[in-house]
C-alpha positions in Angstrom: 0.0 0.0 0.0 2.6 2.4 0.9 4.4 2.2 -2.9 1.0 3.6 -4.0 0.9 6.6 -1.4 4.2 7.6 -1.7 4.0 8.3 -5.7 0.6 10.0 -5.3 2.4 12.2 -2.2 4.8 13.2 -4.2 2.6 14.2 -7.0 -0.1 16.0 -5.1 3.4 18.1 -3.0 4.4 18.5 -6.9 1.2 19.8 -8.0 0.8 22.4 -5.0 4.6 23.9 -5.1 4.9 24.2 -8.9 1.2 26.1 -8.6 2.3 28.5 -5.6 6.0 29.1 -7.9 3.3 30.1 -11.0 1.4 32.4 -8.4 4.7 33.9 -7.5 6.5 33.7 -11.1 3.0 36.2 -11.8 3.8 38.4 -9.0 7.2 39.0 -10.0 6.4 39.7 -13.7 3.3 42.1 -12.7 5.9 44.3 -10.6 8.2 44.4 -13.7 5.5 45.2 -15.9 4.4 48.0 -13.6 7.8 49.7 -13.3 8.4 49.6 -16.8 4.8 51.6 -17.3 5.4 53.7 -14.9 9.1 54.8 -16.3 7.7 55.0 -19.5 5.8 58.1 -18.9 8.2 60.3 -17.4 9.7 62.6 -20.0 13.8 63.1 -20.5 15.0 65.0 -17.2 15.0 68.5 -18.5 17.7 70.3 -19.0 20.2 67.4 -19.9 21.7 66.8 -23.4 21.5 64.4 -24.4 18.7 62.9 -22.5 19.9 60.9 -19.5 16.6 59.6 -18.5 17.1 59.3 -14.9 13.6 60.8 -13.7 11.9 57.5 -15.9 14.6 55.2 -14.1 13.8 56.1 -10.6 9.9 56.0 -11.2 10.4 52.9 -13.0 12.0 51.2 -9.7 9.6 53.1 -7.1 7.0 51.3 -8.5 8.5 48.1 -8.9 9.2 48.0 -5.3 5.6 49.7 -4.1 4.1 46.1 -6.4 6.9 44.0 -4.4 5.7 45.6 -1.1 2.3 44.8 -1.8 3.1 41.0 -1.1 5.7 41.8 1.7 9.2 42.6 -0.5 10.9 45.2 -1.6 13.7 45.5 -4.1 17.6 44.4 -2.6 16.2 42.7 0.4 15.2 39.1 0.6 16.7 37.8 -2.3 15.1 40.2 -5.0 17.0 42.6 -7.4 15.6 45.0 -9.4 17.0 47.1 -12.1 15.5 49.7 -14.9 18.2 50.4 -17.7 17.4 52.7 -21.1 18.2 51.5 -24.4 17.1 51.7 -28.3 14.1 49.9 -28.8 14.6 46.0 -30.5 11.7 45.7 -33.2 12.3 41.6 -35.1 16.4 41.6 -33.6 17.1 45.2 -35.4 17.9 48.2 -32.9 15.5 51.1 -33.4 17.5 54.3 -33.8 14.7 56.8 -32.9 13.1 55.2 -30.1 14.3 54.6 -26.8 12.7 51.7 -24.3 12.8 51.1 -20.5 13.0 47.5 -19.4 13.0 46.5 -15.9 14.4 43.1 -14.6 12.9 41.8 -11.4 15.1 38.6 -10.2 14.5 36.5 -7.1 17.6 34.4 -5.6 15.6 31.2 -5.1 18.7 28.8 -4.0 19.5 31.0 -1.3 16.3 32.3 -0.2 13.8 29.1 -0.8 10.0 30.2 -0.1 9.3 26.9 1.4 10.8 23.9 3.0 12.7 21.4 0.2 10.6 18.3 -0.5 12.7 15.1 -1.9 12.8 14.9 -5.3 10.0 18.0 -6.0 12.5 20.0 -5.5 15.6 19.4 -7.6 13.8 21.0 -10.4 13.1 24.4 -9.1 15.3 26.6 -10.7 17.6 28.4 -8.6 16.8 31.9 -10.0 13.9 33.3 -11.1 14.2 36.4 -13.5 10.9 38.4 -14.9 11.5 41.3 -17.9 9.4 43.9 -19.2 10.3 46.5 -21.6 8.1 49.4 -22.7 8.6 52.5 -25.3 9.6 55.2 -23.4 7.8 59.2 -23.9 10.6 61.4 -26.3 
């Protein structure tokens, strides 16, 4: 009897972690989505030549942290790292040369900051980073 428990154990302990890692894989991605928005509306700092973008950067990663703090995180603590960088747009693997875009990079150190006790077997095949990306077009 117990070779049939064991297998469906380790199925049902499967089915629950890889759903809560979706759940959180989600999270992550929405806070990256939501930084790169909000970067992407801030105009060029004024003034600066040529445009340094620095205004977008900051509101890019102020909102990525306010989404991480609405589940308890914040960027550079707990194993997440966030970062909003500025380059030419990439339209079919050719650089735009007119349009700039803001992508933000959310990335969680999994292997050193697990989200739940390790369950034989289940999990060996969580990865040991996760990384979420968004880019957005940002205003000229």
């Amino acid at each position: 009897m117990a070779f049939i428990i064991t297998p469906l154990c380790m199925l049902l302990f499967g089915i629950v972690i890889y759903g809560y890692l979706m759940s959180f894989r989600q999270n992550m991605t929405q806070a990256a989505t939501e930084g790169a928005r909000a970067g992407a509306v801030v105009p060029p700092d004024a003034g600066s030549t040529p445009s340094t973008y620095n205004d977008a950067r900051t509101a890019a990663l102020d909102a990525t942290n306010q989404s991480l703090q609405s589940f308890g995180k914040q960027c550079g603590s707990d194993g997440y790292g966030c970062s909003a960088d500025i380059n030419w747009c990439v339209n079919n693997g050719v650089p735009s040369t007119t349009k700039k875009c803001i992508t933000v990079t959310v990335t969680y150190d999994y292997a050193n900051h697990p989200l739940m006790p390790p369950v034989p077997i289940v999990t060996n095949f969580i990865p040991g980073t996760f990384t979420s990306t968004f880019s957005a077009q940002v205003t000229q």
